[in-house]
N, C-alpha and C positions, 0 to 999 in steps of 0.2 A: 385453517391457515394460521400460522405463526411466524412472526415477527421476527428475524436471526440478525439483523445487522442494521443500523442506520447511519448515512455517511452527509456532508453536506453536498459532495460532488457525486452526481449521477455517473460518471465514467466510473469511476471506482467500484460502484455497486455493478454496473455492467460487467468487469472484469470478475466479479465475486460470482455474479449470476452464470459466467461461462466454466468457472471452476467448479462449481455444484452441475451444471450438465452434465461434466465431464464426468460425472462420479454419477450421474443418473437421478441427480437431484433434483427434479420443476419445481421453479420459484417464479414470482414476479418482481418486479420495480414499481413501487405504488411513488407517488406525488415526483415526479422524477424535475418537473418545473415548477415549484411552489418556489425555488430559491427565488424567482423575481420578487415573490412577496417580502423578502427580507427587509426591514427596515419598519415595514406594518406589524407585521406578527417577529413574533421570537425566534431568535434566526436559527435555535434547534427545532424550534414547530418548522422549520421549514426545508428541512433535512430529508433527502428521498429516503426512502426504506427499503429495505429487502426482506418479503416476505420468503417461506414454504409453504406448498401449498401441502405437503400431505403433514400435517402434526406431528405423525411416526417419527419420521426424517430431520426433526427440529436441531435435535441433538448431534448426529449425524454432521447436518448441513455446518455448525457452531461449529467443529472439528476439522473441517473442510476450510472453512472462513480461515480461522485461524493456521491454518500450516501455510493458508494463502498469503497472508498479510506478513508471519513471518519472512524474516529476510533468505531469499534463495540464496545469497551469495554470501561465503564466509569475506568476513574484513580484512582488508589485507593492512599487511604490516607494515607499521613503521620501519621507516630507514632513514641512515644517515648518510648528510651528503658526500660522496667522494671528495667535491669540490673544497668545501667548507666548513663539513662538517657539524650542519645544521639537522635536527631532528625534524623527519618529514613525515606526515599522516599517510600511510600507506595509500590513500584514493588519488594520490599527486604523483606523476611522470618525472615531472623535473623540480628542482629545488626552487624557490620563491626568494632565496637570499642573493643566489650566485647564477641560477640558471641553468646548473646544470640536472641531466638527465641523472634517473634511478642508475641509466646503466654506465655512469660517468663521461659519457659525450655530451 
């Protein structure tokens, strides 16, 4: 068995452990509850893991992780406001100066 990923949140390794099924990967979630210990031990000792269980796969599974974690969704673009004229961070609908929307309503 080998070790590919440790997170502090259990959910997240659960999403990572359904991404490696999906690919025919078996892993486990070792200490998935040790985060209550926080505060006693050091709050990376207390970080659940995600194992592989077959060795071969180690590399594989690191590959899988990683296209996971990257972001599925490209960024979306900045725009200015119709209203105002304000530079807006593409993840915004409407402007934050004037209130209006991306599509000038």
């Amino acid at each position: 068995m080998t070790r590919v990923y440790s997170a502090p949140h259990a959910l997240v390794l659960g999403n990572l452990r359904n991404a490696l099924l999906l690919e025919g990967i078996e892993s486990e979630i070792r200490t998935p509850f040790l985060g209550a210990a926080r505060g006693d031990l050091p709050f990376t000792e207390c970080w659940s893991e995600l194992w592989v269980l077959d060795d071969a796969l180690a590399r594989s599974a690191t590959a899988v992780i990683r296209r996971a974690l990257a972001s599925s969704e490209p960024e979306a673009p900045s725009w200015k406001c119709p209203g105002c004229g304000e530079e807006i961070e593409g993840q915004f609908t409407a402007c934050w100066q004037c209130g209006t929307g991306s599509n000038g309503l």
